[in-house]
Backbone as CSV, one residue per row, in Angstrom:
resi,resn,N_x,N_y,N_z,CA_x,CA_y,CA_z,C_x,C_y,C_z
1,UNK,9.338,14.213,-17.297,7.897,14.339,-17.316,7.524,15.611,-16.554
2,UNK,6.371,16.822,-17.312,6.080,17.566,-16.485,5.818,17.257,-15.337
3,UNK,5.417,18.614,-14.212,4.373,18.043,-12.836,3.092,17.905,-13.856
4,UNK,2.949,18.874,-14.178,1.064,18.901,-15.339,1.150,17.605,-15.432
5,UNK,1.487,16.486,-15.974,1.566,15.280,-16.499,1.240,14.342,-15.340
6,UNK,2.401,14.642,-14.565,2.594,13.453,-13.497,1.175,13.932,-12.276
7,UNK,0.678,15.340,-12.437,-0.464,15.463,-11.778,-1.678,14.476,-12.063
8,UNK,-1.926,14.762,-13.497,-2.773,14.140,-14.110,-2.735,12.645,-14.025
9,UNK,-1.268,11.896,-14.100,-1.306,10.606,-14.172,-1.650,9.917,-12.888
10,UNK,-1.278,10.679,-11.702,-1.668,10.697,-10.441,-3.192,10.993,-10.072
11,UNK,-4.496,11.745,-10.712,-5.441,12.469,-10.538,-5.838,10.453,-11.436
12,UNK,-5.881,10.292,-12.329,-5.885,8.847,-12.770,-6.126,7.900,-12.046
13,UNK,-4.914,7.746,-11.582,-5.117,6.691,-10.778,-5.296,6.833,-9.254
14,UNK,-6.217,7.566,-8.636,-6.324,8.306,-7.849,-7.974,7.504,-8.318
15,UNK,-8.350,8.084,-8.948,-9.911,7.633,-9.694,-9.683,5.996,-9.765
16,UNK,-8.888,5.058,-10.406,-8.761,3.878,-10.508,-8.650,3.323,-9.265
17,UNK,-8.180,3.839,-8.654,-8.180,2.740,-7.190,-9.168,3.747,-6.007
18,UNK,-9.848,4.364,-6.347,-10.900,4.694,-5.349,-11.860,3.514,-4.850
19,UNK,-12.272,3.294,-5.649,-13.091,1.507,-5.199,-12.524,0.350,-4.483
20,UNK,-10.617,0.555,-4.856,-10.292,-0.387,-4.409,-9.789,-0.165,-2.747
21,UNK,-9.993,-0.743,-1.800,-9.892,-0.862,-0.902,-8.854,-1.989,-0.154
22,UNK,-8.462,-2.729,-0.714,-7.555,-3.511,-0.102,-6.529,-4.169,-1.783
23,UNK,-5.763,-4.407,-1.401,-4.769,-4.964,-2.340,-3.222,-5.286,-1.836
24,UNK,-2.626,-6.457,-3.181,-1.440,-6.820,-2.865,-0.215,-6.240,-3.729
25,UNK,1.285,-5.366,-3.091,1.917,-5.384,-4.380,2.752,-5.964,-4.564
26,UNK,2.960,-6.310,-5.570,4.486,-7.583,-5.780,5.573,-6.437,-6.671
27,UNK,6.612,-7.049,-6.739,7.764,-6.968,-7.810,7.988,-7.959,-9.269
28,UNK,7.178,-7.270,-9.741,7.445,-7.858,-11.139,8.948,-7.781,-12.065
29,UNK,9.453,-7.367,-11.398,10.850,-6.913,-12.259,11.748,-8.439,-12.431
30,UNK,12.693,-8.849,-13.918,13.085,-10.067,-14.064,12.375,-10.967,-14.885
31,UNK,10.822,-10.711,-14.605,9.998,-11.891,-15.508,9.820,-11.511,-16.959
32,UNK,10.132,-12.821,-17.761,9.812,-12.815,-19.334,8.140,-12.242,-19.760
33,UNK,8.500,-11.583,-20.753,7.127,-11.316,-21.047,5.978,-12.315,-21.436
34,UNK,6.729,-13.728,-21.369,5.301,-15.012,-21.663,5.387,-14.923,-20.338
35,UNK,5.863,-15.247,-19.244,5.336,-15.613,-17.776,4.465,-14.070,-17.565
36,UNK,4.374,-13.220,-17.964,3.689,-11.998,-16.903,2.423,-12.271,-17.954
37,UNK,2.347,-12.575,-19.252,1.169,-12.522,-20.075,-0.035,-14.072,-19.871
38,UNK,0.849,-15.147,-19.408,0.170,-16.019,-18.728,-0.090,-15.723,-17.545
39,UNK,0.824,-15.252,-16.324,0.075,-14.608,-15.155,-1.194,-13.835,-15.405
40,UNK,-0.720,-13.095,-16.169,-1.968,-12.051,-16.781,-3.186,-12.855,-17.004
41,UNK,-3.121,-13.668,-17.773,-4.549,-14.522,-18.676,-5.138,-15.480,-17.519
42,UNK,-4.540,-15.812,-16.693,-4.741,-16.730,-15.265,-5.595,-15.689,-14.217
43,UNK,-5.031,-14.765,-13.974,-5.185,-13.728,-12.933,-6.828,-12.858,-13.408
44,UNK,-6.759,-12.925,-14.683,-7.901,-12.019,-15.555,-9.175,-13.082,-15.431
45,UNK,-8.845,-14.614,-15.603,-9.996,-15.230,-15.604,-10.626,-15.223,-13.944
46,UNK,-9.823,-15.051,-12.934,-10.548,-15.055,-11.494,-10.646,-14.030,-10.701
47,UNK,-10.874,-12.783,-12.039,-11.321,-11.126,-11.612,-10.383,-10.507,-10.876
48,UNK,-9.005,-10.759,-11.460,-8.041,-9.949,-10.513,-7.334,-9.868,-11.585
49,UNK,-7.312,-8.168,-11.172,-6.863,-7.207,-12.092,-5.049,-7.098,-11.747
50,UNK,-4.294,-6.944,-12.619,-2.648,-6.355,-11.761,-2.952,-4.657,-12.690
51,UNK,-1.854,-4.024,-11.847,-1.516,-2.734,-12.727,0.013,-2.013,-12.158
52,UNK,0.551,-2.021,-13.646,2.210,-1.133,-12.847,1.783,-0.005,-12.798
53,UNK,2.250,0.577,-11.612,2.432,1.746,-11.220,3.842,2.504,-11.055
54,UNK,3.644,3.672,-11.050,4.714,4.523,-10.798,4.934,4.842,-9.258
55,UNK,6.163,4.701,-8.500,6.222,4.706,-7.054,5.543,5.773,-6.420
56,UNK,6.158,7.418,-7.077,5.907,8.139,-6.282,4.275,8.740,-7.024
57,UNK,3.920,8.596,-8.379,2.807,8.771,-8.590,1.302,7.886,-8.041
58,UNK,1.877,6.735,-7.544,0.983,5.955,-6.685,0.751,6.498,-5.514
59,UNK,1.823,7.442,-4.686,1.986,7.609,-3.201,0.867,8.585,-3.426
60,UNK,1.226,9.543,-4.569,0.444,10.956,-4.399,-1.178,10.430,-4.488
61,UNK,-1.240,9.710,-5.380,-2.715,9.208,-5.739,-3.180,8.733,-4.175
62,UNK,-2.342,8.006,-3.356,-3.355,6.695,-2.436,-3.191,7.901,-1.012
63,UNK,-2.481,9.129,-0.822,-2.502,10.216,-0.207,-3.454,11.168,-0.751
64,UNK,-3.789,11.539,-1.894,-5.272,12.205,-2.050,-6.111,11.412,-1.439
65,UNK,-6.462,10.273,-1.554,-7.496,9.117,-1.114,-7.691,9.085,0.180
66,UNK,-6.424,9.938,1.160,-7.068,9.459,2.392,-6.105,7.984,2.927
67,UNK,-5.027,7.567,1.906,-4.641,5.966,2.453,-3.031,6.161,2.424
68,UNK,-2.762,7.390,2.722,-1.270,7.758,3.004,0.091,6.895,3.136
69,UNK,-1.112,6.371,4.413,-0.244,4.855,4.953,0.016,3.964,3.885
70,UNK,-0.705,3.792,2.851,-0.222,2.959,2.012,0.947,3.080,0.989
71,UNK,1.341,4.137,0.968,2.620,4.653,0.477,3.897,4.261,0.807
72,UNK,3.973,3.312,2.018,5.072,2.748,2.441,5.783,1.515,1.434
73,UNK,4.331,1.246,0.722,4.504,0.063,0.004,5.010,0.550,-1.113
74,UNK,5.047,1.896,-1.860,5.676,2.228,-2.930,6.977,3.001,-2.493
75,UNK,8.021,2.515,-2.134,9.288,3.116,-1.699,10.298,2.727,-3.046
76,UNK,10.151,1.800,-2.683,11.596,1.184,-3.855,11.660,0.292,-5.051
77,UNK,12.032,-0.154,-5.713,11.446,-0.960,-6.879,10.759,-0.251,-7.730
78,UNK,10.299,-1.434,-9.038,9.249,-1.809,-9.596,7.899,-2.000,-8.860
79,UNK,6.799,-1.392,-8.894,5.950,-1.897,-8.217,4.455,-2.388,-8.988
80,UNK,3.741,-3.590,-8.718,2.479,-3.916,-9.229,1.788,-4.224,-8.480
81,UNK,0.116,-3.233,-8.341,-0.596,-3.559,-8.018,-1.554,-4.985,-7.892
82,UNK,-1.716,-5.223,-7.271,-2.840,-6.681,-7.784,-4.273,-6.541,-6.873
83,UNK,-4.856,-6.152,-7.840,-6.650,-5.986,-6.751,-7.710,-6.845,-7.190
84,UNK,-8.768,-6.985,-6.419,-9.840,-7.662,-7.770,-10.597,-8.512,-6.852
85,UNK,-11.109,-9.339,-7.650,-11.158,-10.879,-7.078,-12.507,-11.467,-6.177
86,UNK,-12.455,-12.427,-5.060,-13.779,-12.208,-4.515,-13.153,-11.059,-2.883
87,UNK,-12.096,-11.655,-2.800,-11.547,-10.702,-1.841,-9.653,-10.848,-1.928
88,UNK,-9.249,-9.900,-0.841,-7.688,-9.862,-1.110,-7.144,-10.976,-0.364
89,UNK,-8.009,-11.780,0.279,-7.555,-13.216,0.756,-7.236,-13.797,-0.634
90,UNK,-8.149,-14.118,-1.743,-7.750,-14.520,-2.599,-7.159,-14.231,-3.566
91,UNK,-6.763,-13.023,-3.730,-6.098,-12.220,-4.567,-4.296,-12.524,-3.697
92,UNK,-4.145,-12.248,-2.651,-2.956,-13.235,-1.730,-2.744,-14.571,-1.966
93,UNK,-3.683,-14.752,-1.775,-3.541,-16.537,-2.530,-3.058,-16.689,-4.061
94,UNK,-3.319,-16.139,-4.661,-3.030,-16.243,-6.001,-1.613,-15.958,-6.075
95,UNK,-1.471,-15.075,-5.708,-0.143,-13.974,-6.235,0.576,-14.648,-5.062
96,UNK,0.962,-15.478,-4.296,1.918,-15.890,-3.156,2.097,-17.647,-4.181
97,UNK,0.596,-18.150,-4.899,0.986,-19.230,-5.788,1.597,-18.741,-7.163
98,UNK,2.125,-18.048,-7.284,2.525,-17.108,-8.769,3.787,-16.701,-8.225
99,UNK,4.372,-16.612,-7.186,5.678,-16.583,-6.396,6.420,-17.735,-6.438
100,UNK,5.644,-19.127,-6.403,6.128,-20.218,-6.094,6.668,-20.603,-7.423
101,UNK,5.281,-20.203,-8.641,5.480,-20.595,-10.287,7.127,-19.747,-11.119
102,UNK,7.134,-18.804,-10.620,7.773,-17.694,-11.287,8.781,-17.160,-10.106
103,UNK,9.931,-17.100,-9.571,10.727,-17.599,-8.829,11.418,-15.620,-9.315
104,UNK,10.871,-15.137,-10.196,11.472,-13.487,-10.118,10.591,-12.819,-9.764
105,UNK,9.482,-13.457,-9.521,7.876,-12.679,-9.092,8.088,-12.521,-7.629
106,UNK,8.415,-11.554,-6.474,8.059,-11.565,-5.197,6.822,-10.369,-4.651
107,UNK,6.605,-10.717,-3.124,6.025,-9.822,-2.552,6.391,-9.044,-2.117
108,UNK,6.006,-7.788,-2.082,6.394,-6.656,-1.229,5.517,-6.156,0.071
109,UNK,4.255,-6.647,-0.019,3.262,-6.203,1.087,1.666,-6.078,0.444
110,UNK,1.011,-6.037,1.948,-0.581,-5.817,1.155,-1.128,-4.710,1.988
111,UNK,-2.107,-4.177,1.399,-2.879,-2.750,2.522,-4.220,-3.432,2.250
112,UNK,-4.260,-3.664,3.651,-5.974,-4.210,3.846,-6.478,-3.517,5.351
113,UNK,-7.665,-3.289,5.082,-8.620,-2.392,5.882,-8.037,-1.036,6.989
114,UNK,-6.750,-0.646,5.507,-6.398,0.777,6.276,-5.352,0.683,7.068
115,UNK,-4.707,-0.652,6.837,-3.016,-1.394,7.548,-2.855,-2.075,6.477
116,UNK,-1.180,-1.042,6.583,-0.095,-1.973,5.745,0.282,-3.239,6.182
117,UNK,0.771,-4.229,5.188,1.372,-5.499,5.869,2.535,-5.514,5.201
118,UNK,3.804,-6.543,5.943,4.972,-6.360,5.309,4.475,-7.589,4.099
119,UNK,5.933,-8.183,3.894,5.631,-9.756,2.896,4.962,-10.720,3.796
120,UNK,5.513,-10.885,5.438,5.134,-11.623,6.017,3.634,-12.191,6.164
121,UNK,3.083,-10.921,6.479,2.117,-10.196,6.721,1.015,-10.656,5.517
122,UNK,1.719,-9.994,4.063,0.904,-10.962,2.773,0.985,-12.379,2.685
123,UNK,1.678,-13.028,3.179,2.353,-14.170,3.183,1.046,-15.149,4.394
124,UNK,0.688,-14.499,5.569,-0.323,-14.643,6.104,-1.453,-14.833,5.732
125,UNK,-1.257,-13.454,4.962,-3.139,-13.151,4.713,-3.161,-14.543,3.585
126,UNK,-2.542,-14.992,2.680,-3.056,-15.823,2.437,-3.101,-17.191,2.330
127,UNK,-2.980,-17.983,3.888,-3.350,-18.592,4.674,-4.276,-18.571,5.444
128,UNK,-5.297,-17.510,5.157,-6.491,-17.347,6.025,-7.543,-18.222,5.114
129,UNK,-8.412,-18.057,5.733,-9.310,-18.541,5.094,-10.413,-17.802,4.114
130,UNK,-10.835,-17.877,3.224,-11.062,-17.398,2.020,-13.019,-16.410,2.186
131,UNK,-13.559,-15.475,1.639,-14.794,-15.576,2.219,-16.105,-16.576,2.088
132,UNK,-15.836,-17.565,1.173,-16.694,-18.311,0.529,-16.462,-19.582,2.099
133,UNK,-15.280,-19.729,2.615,-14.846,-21.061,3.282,-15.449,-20.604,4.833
134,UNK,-15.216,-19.201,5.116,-15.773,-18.881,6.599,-17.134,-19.271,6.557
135,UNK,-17.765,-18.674,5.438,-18.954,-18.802,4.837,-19.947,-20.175,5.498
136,UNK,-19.338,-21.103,4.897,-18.994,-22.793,4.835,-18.931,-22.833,6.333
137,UNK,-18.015,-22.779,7.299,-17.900,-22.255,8.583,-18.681,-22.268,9.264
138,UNK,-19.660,-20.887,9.276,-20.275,-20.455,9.679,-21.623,-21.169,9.718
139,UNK,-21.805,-21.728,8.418,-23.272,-22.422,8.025,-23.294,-23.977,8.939
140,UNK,-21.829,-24.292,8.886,-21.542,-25.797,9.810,-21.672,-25.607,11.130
141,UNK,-21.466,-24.251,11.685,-21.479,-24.416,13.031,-22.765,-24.182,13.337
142,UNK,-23.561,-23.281,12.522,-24.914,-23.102,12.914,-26.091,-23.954,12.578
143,UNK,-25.492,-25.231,12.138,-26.614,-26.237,11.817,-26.309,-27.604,12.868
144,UNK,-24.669,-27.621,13.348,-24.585,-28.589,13.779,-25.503,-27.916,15.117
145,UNK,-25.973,-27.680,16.309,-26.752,-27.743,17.503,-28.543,-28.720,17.180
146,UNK,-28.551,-28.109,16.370,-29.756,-29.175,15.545,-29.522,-29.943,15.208
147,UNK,-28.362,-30.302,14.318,-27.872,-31.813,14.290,-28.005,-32.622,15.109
148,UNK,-27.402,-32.365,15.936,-27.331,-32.748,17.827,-28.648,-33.162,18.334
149,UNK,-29.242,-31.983,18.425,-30.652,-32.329,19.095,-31.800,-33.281,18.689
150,UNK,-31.198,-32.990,16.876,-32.164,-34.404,16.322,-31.596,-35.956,16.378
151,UNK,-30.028,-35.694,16.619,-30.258,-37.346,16.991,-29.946,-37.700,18.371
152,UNK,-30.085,-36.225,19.605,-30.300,-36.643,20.641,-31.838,-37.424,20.599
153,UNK,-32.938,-36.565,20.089,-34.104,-37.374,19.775,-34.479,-38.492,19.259
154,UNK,-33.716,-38.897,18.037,-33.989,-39.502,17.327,-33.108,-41.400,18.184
155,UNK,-32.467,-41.012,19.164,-31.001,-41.818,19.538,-31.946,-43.092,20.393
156,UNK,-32.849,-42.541,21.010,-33.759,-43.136,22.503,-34.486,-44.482,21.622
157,UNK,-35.072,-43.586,20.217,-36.090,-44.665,19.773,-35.320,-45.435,18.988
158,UNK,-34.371,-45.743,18.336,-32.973,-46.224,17.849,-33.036,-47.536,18.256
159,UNK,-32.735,-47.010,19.918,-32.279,-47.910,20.783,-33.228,-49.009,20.903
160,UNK,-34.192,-48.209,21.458,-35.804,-49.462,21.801,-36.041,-50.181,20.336
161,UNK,-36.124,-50.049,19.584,-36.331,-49.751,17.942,-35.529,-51.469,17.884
162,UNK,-33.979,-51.466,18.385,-32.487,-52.244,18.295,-33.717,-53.340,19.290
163,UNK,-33.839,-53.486,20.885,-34.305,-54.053,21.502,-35.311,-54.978,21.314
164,UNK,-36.159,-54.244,20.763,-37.493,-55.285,20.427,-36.726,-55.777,19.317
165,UNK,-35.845,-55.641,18.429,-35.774,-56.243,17.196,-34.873,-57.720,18.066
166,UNK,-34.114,-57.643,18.897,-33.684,-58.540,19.552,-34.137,-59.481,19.925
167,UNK,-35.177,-59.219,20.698,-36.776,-59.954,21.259,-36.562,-60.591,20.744
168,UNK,-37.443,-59.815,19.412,-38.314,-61.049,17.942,-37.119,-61.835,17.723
169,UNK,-36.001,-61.550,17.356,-35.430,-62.426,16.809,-35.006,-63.863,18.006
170,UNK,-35.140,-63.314,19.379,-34.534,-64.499,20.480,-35.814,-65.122,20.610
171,UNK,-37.290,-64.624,19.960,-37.907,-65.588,20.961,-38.673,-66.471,19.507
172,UNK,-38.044,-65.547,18.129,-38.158,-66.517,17.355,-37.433,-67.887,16.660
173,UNK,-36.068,-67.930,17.526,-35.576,-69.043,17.945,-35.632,-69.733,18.483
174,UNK,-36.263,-69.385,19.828,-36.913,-70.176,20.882,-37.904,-71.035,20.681
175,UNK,-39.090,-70.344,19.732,-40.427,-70.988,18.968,-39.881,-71.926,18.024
176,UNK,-38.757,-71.920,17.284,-38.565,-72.972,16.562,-37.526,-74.272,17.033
């Protein structure tokens, strides 16, 4: 392949992953072409894109960009991108359950917010928690103090509420 070529294919995807900001890459190498085309049709319905890349035409691309560091991840192998999604928590999640399905599918690492991670590292990220679940989180912790306070309020008259009902009922045994 010329450089002219491999410039261009690099100037490409250089443009294709400008938006993207965090992602996971695996090793696709080994898998039948029905397991990568069902990965594919699975992965496509929950907005996560994969894409093979070329090692050293990826390095040059994610080094124009400014993400140099991420070039560690294209050393050796086959390599596939995987980006997309609502975030790369879940895009990790996916592709670490697509490891488990497909047993020639592994990880190689993820680059999120400008740090590489090894497998471990991807292997982590998705065990975190997802942005929709912090979300969830966040909304529970900030409602429970009001929770609290309304049935600290609500707890007093409960009680008296329980008491007189006691009364009536002891002294309407008594009357009969």
């Amino acid at each position: 392949m010329s450089t002219y070529v491999k410039e261009l294919l690099s100037k490409e995807l250089a443009e294709k992953f400008a938006d993207v900001k965090d992602f996971v890459v695996v090793d696709t190498k080994g898998m039948s072409g029905n397991e990568n085309n069902e990965m594919r049709g699975a992965l496509r319905e929950k907005g996560i894109r994969l894409t093979v890349v070329r090692n050293a035409m990826m390095t040059r691309a994610m080094e124009s960009l400014g993400r140099g560091q991420a070039s560690q991840l294209f050393q050796t192998g086959p390599c596939t991108v995987a980006y997309g999604g609502d975030s790369v928590v879940d895009v990790a999640k996916e592709m670490v359950d697509w490891t488990k399905k497909v047993k020639t599918l592994s990880l190689k690492g993820a680059f999120v917010d400008g740090m590489v991670l090894d497998v471990a590292g991807a292997e982590a990220l998705a065990k975190m928690p997802n942005r929709a679940e912090l979300q969830g989180t966040i909304v529970m912790l900030a409602a429970s103090p009001g929770r609290r306070v309304a049935g600290c309020i609500l707890s007093p008259g409960g009680i008296i509420a329980g008491c007189i009902k006691g009364l009536i009922e002891k002294l309407e045994k008594s009357a009969a």
